[in-house]
N, C-alpha and C positions, 0 to 999 in steps of 0.2 A: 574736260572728259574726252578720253581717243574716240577717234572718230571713224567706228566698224564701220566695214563692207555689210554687216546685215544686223538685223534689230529684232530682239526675242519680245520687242513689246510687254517688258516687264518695269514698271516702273521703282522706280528708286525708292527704298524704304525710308521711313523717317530713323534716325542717329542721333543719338545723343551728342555725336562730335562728328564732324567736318573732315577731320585726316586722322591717321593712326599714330598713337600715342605710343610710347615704353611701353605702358603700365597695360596695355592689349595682350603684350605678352607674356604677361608676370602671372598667369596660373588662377589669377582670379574672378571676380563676378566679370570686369573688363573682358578677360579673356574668354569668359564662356557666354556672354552677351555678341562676340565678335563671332564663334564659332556660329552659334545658332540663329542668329543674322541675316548671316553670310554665306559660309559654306554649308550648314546644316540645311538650310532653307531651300542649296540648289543641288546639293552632292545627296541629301537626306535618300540612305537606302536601311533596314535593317542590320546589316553588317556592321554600320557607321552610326549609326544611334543608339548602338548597345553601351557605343560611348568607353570601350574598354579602352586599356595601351596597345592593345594589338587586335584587328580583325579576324574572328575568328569563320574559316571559310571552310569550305568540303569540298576537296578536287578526288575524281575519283573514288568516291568513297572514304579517304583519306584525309583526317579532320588535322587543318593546319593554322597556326598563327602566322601574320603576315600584321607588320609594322615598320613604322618609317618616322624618322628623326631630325632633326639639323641642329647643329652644334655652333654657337656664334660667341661662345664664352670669351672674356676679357677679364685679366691677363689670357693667353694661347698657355703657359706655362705656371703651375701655381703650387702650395706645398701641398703634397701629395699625388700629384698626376699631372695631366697636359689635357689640352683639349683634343689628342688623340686617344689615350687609353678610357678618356669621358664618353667617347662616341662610341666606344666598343660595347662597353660599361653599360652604357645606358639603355643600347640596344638590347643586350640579352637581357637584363632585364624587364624590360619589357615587354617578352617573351615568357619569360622563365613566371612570372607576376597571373598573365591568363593559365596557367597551367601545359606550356608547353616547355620540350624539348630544342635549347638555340640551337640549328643547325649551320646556318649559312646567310653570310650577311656581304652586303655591297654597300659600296663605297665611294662620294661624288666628294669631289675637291674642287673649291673656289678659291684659288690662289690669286695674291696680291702680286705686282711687279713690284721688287724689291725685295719679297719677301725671304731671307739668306737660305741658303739650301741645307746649311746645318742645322737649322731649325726645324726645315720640311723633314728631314732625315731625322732627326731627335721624333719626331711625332708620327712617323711612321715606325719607327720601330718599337714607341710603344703599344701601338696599336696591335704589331706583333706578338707582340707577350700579353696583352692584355684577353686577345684571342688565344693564346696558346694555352691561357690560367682558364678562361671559360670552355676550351674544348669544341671552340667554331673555325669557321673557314672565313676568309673572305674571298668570293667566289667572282665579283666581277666589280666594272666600277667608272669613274669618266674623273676628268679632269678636265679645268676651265680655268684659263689665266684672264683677268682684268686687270684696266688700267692701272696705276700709282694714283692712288686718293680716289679709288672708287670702289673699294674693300677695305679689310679692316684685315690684312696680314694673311687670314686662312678662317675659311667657314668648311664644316664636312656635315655632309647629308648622310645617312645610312640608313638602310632596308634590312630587317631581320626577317629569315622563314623560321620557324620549330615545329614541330611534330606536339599536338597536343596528345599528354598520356591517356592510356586510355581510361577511361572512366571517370574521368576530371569534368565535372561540367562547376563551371565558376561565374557569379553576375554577383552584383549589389542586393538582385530582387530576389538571392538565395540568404538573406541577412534575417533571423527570428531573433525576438526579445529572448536576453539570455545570451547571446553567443558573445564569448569574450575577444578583447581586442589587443593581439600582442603585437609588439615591434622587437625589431631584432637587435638593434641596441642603442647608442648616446645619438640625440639626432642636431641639429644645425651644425658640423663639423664643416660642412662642404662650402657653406652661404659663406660663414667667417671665416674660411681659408681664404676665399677669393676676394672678399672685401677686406680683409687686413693685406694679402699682396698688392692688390689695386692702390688702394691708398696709401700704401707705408708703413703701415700700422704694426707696432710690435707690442708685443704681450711677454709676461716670465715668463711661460713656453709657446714653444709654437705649435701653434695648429693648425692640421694636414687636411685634406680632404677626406672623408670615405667613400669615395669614389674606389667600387670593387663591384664583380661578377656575383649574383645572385644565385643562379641557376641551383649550384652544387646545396645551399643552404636549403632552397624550395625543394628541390626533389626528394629530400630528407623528410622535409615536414610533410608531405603529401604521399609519402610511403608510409607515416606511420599514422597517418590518418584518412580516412573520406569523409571525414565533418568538416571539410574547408569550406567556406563560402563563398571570400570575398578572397582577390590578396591585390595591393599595386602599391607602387614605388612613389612616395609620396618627395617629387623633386620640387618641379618649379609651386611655389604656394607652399611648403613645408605641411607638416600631419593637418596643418588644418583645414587647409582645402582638399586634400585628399578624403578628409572624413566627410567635408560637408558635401563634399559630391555622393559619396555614397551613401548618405543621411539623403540628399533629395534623391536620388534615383531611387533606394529601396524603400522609401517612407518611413524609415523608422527612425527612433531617437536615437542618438549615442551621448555615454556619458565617459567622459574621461575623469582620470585623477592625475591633480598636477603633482603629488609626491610620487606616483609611482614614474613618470616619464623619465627615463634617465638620458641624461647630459649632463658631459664634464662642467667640472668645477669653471673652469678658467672659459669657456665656450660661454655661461651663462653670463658669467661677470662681464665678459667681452660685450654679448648682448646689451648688457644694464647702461653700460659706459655709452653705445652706442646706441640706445633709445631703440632695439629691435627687437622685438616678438619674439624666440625661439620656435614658437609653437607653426609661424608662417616661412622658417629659412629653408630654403632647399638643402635636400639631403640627395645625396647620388648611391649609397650604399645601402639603405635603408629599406626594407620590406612591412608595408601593413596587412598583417593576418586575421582575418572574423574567422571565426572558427565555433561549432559547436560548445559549451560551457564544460561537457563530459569530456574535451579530450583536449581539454585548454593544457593541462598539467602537462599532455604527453607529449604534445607538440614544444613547450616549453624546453620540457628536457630533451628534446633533440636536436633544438635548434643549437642548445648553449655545448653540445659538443663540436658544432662544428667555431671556429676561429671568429668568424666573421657573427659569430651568435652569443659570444662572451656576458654580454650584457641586453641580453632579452628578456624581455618585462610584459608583463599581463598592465595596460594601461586603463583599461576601460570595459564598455560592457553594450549591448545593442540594448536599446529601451523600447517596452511602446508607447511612451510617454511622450511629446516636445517632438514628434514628425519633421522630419525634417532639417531637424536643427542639431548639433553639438554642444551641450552643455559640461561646462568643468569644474568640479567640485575642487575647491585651490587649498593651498597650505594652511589657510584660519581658517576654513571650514565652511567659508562662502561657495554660493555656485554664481558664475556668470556665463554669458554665451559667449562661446567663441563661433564669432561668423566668419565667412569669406573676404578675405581682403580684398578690396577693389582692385587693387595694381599689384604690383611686386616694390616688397622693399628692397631688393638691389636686382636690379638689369642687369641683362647681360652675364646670368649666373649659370648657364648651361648652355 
């Protein structure tokens, strides 16, 4: 243990483990055992145990999201994006999820020595465009070179500000029995992008990331509605730890149906071959909506005008039944629980 100039007289919790695992930061019970620990236990203010994607603060009167990211994804380059346009991506989104406006985002880089400059150039300039499709700045930012063999090529950290709209107030504890649960369209595209480029792995088609900017889809849905509850980007942990966190923060049940979830053909089989869940893969394009039941339909039809909403689906439903938990009534007509994965089935996916 280092050995401070001064001592807060706090003694060392008991841990189930010793050092920090992968699987700490794979989205699930691991991960939010470490948060609440660790960091909840010393950082714990209201702001930060609302437990949202982004803080939501009031500077001057002026109600703002504030959120911050790091991006360590393996491959740096995969089909469908880089882990440049993923940092951009991920940010406004989790943004554009608490009900704001992305305005303005920074930018820290952890470069390898060696790492080729056409590469650094390839992944800034999608970062470029990926901001120019979401409509943000990147406003300021640092760079930090380490040694050969003391990084892994390029890690980026990013901070988002937006402007929350007005009259948007969104939590988990706004969730009533009844309010339907849409996603915006096919989900694990992103987990099997990256785990078929990592490995080698080829399929009869290839599949791309959905790794894309949110924002333009949410502001759509939250214009033609104020019955939103909930929304967030269900990445590391896939729909299922996104639900179960908002099943234990609001108390309520949720019941999904595995025929309505839509995922490509080839994405699932991909899954079956590889012995993975679909229901835990991270998704990078993906939005989860609770929404009142009376304006399930209209949010539906507005989302499937926009591109990025082709294939949006009413999956499920808030219960008050099974508190706490996620239950899925599956293809024979069974229901089983879907819980929180302990780990992440693939590291290193965002």
């Amino acid at each position: 243990m280092a050995n401070y100039k001064f001592s807060l007289n706090c003694p060392l919790p008991i841990f189930d483990y010793k050092e920090i695992l992968l699987a700490h930061g794979g989205g699930g019970t691991l991960s939010r055992k470490l948060l609440k620990d660790i960091f909840y236990s010393q950082f714990g203010n209201p702001h930060l145990l609302e437990e949202m994607d982004s803080a939501l603060i009031n500077i001057n009167s002026e109600r703002i999201a504030f959120t911050t990211d790091s991006y360590v994804v393996n491959p740096i380059f995969f089909p469908g994006g880089s882990i440049g346009d993923l940092a951009i991506n991920g940010t406004v989104n989790d943004l554009a999820v608490c009900g704001a406006i992305p305005k303005y985002i920074s930018v820290g880089f952890i470069l390898e020595e060696g790492l080729p400059l056409a590469d650094l150039w390839e992944i800034v300039l999608s970062m470029k465009n990926a901001a120019d499709i979401a409509g943000v700045q990147i406003v300021t930012g640092d760079t930090k070179v380490v040694d050969r063999g003391k990084g892994d090529k390029i890690f980026i950290n990013t901070s988002g500000i937006g402007e929350i709209v007005n009259g948007v107030e969104l939590s988990p504890v706004k969730c009533k029995p009844g309010d339907k649960i849409i996603i915006n369209g096919r989900i694990a595209e992103h987990g099997i992008a990256i785990m078929a480029s990592r490995e080698g792995l080829e399929f009869e088609s290839e599949i791309e990331s959905d790794t894309a900017a949110l924002n333009k889809l949410i502001d759509g849905v939250l214009k033609s509605s104020n019955q939103v509850r909930v929304m967030r980007d269900p990445t590391r942990g896939g729909v299922a730890s996104t639900l179960n966190e908002i099943a234990d923060k609001a108390s309520v049940g949720i019941k999904i149906y595995e025929n309505k979830i839509p995922i490509r053909e080839d994405v699932n089989s991909a899954c079956e071959i590889l012995g993975l869940d679909p229901l835990y893969i991270a998704n990078e394009g993906k939005a989860i909506i609770i929404i009142a039941a009376e304006d399930a339909a209209k949010a539906l039809e507005e989302m499937r005008l926009n591109e990025l909403g082709i294939y949006s689906a009413i999956i499920g439903e808030v219960t008050e039944d099974n508190s706490g938990m996620v239950i899925m009534e599956t293809l024979i007509g069974t229901s089983r629980i879907v819980d929180m994965i302990s780990g992440e089935q693939l590291p290193r996916i965002c």
